[in-house]
N, C-alpha and C positions, 0 to 999 in steps of 0.2 A: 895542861893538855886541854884542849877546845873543841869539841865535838858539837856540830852543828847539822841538823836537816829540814829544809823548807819542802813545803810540799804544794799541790796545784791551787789555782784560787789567786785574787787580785789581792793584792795588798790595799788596805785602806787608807786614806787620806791620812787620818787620827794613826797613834800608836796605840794599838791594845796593848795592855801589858798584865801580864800575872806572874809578878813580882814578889819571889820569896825572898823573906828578910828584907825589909826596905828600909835602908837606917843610914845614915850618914856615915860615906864612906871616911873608914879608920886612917893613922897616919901609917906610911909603909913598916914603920916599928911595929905598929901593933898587926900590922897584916901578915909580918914574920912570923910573929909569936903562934901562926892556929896552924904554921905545916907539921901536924903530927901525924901517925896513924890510925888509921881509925880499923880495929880489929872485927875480924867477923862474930857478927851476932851484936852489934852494936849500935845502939838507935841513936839517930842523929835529928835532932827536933827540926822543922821546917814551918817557914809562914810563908803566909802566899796574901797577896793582893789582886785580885781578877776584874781587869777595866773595860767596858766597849767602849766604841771608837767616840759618842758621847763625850766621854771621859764618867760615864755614873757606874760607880762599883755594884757589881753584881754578885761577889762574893768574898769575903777576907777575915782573916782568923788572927789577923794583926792583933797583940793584945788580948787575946783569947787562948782557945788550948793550942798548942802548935801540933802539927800534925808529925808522924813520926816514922821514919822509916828505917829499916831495921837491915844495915847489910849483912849478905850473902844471901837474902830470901829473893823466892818473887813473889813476894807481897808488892800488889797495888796503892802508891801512894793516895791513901784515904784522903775525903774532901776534895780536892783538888778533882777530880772523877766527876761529884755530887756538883761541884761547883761547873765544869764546864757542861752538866749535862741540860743547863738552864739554856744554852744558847742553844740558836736554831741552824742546823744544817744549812751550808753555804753560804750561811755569813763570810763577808771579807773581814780578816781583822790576822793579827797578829799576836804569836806568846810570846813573852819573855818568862825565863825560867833561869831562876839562879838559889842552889840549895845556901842553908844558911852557915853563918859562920866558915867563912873558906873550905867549904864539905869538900868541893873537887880540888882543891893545893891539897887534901889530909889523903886523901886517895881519890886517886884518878879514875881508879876500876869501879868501883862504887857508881859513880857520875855516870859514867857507863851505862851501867847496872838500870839506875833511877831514868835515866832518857830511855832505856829499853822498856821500861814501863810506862812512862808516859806519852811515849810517840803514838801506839794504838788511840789513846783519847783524845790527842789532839788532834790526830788523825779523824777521827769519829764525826768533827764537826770543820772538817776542809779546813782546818787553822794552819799559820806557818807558824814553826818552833823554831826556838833558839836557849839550848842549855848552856852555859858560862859556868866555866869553872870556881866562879868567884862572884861574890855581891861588887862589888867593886864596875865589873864587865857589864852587869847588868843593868844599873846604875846607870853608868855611861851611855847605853843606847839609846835610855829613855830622854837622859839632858841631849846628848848630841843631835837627837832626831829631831823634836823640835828646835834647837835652837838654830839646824839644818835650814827646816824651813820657814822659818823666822829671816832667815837671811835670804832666801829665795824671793823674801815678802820684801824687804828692803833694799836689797838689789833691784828690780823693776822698777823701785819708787824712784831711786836712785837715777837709774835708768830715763826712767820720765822726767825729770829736771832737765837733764840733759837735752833730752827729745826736742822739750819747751822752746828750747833756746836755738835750737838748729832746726827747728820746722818739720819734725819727723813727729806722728801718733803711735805714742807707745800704746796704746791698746793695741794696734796693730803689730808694733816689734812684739811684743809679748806671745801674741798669736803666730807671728813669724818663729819664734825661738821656740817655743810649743809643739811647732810642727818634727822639730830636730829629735828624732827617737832618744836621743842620749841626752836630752834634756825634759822634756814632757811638761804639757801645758799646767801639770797644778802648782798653785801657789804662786803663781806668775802674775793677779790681778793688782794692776794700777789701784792706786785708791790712797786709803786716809792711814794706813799700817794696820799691823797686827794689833789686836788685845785679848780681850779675856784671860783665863784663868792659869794655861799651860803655857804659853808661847811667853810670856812678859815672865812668868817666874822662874821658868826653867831658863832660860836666857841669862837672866840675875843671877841664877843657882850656879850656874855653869862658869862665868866669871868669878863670881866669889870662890871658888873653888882654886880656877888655875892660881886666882893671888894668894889663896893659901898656902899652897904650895909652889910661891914666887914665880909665879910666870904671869906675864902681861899680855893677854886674851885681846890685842887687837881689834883684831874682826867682831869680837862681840858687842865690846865697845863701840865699835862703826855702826852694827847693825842696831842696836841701843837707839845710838844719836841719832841714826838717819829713819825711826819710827818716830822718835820725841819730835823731831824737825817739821815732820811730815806732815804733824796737821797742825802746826803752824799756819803752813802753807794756805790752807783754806782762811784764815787770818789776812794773813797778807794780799790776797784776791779779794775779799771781800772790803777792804779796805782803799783797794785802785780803784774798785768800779762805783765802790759810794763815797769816795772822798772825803774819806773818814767812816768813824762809826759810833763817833757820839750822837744820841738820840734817835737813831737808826732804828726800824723794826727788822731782825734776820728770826727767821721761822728756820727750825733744822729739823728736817722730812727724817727722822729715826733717831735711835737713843741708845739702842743696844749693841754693843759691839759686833754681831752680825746676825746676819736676817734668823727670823723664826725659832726665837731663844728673847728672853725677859731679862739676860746676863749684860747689866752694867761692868764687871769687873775689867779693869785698863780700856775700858770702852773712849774713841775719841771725841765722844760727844763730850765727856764731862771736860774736860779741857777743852774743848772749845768752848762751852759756855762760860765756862770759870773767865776766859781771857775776855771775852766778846764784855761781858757783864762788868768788870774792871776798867772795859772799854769805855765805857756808856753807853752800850747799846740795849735794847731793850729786847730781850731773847724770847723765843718763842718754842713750841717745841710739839713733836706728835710722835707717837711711835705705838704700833696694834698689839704691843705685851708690855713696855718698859716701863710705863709712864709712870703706874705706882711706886716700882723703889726709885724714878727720878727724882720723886719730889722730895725723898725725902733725902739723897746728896744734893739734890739743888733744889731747893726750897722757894729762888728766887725766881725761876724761871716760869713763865703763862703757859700753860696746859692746856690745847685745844681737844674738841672732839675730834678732828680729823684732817685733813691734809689742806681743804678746801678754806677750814676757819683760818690755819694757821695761815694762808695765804692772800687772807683777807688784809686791805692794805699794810703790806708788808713790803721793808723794802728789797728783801733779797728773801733765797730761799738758801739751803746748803742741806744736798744729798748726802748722810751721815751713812745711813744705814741702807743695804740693797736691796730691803723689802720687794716684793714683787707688783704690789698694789702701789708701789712710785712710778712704777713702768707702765701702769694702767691708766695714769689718771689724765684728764681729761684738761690737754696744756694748755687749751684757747680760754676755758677757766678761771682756770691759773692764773694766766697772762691780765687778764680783764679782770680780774679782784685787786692785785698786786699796785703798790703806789709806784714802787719800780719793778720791770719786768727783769729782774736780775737774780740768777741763779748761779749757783757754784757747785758744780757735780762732784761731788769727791768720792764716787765711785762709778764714774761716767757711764752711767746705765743711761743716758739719752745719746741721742743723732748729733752733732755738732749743728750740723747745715741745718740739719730741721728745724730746731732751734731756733738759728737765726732768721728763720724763713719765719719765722713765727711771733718775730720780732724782741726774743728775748737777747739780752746781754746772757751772753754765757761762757763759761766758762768751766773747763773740764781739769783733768791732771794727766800734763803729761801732753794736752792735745793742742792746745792757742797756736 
């Protein structure tokens, strides 16, 4: 049985999740084994994980005491209460709620029971709920959803290849498809792929899974190779316009897998350097949080103070990360330090035409 209620409020980008019992889903054998019943007066332990849309836990008893609810009462599920009263009314975000050990296969009424008491609190702070009769349900929303938009991220890229080759600017398809109410513009931006710390694992998580249980996940796979491919790409551009890239200076304008965050984690900078460095090229690099844990995955890379050293005769540039201070900076600068005026936007936060008006070689994704 599946009882679900979402209530007013925008859903956020991120999946918030407050995830009870979070443990790797069991094989259908052993998912048989917990339909028993659970008699009145009987406490059924619960853990709970509480995420904002960051992804930083704000409260979780994983490993600690489990919290315990006692059917046929109305006892308020403890903690879980304490824990969401940290967040600030009308925040967007999202519950997940799944009791432990297949609480809702062993009685249904129960589950009931336990959403009857926690709709008021989530209610409290404009949250949407969703109770699941099973760890298993809940599980699944959290892989699905990123790895959802994980594939939104490499469809567009996907997309922009294409674009490349038929003379159409996917920034602008992207904006086109955006406008379409049944599709909606997030997670739609052109650029170098996803990374950090949810979208690259739960992706992985989610495929290991279906081969575990012998099915051949496709699209996961697709959306995988068309993120690895991706920033490639920026490889293979940087490579037409300096005809070659032995001895080359490229300066790469960010480091973190995305703006306003110090998180290297699947970030595409480190693979570009990795490859560029292999190259022969002599890598350069800036970014206003990352630099410190750069140095110390890439150890090899020249570390400027800022956007203007880095571009100091350099023969290329390549927009990594969409910082907002890249869209500021001052391109006749740029242009006039640079031994080649040659730039690679892999996140086409510049004008094309402007650009070229400006006399730089440039080159965007998705847009030539």
């Amino acid at each position: 049985m599946h009882q679900h209620r979402a209530f007013g409020g925008i859903l956020s980008a991120g999946v918030l999740a407050a995830l009870l019992a979070m443990t790797l889903i069991p094989s259908a054998s052993q998912a048989a084994d917990t339909k028993q019943t659970v008699t009145e007066g009987k406490n059924v332990s619960l853990e709970y994980t509480l995420k904002l849309d960051d992804k930083s836990v704000v409260e979780s008893n994983v490993g600690k005491q489990p919290l315990t609810y006692t059917h046929g009462t109305r006892q308020i599920v403890p903690g879980l209460e304490k824990a969401l009263e940290g967040l600030a009314v009308g925040d967007t975000k999202e519950v997940t709620v799944a009791p432990a050990d297949g609480y809702g296969e062993k009685d249904p009424e129960a589950l009931q029971e336990v959403q009857k008491q926690l709709i008021p609190i989530i209610e409290a702070t404009q949250a949407h709920i969703l109770i699941t009769p099973n760890i298993y349900t809940a599980e699944m929303v959290k892989y699905a959803s990123n790895a959802f938009l994980a594939a939104r991220i490499s469809f567009i890229n996907e997309i922009a290849r294409i674009s490349e080759r038929v003379g159409a600017d996917a920034k602008l398809v992207a904006e086109g498809m955006g406008m379409d109410k049944r599709i909606g513009p997030s997670y739609l931006d052109v650029g170098l792929g996803y990374g950090g710390s949810c979208f690259p694992k739960d992706v992985k998580a989610l495929s290991a899974l279906a081969e575990r249980f012998d099915y051949h996940p496709e699209l996961l796979h697709a959306v995988m190779d068309i993120n690895r491919d991706q920033r490639m790409l920026v490889i293979d551009k940087l490579r037409d316009c300096l005809e070659g890239l032995n001895d080359r200076i490229v300066g790469l304008l960010g480091l973190a897998f995305k703006p306003n965050t110090d998180d290297l984690r699947e970030a595409p900078s480190i693979d570009i350097a990795r490859v560029l460095l292999a190259a022969g090229a002599q890598v350069r690099a800036y970014d206003p949080a990352a630099m410190e844990g750069a140095r110390v995955k890439l150890p090899e890379v020249e570390y400027t103070r800022d956007s203007y050293d880095l571009a100091a005769g350099a023969d290329a540039l390549v927009v990594v990360t969409e910082w907002n201070e890249f869209r500021r900076l001052d391109l006749g600068r740029i242009k006039a330090s640079m031994r080649r005026p040659v730039i690679v936007d892999g996140r086409n936060i510049y004008d094309p035409q402007l650009m070229r008006d400006l006399g730089f070689t440039y080159r965007g994704i998705g847009r030539d």
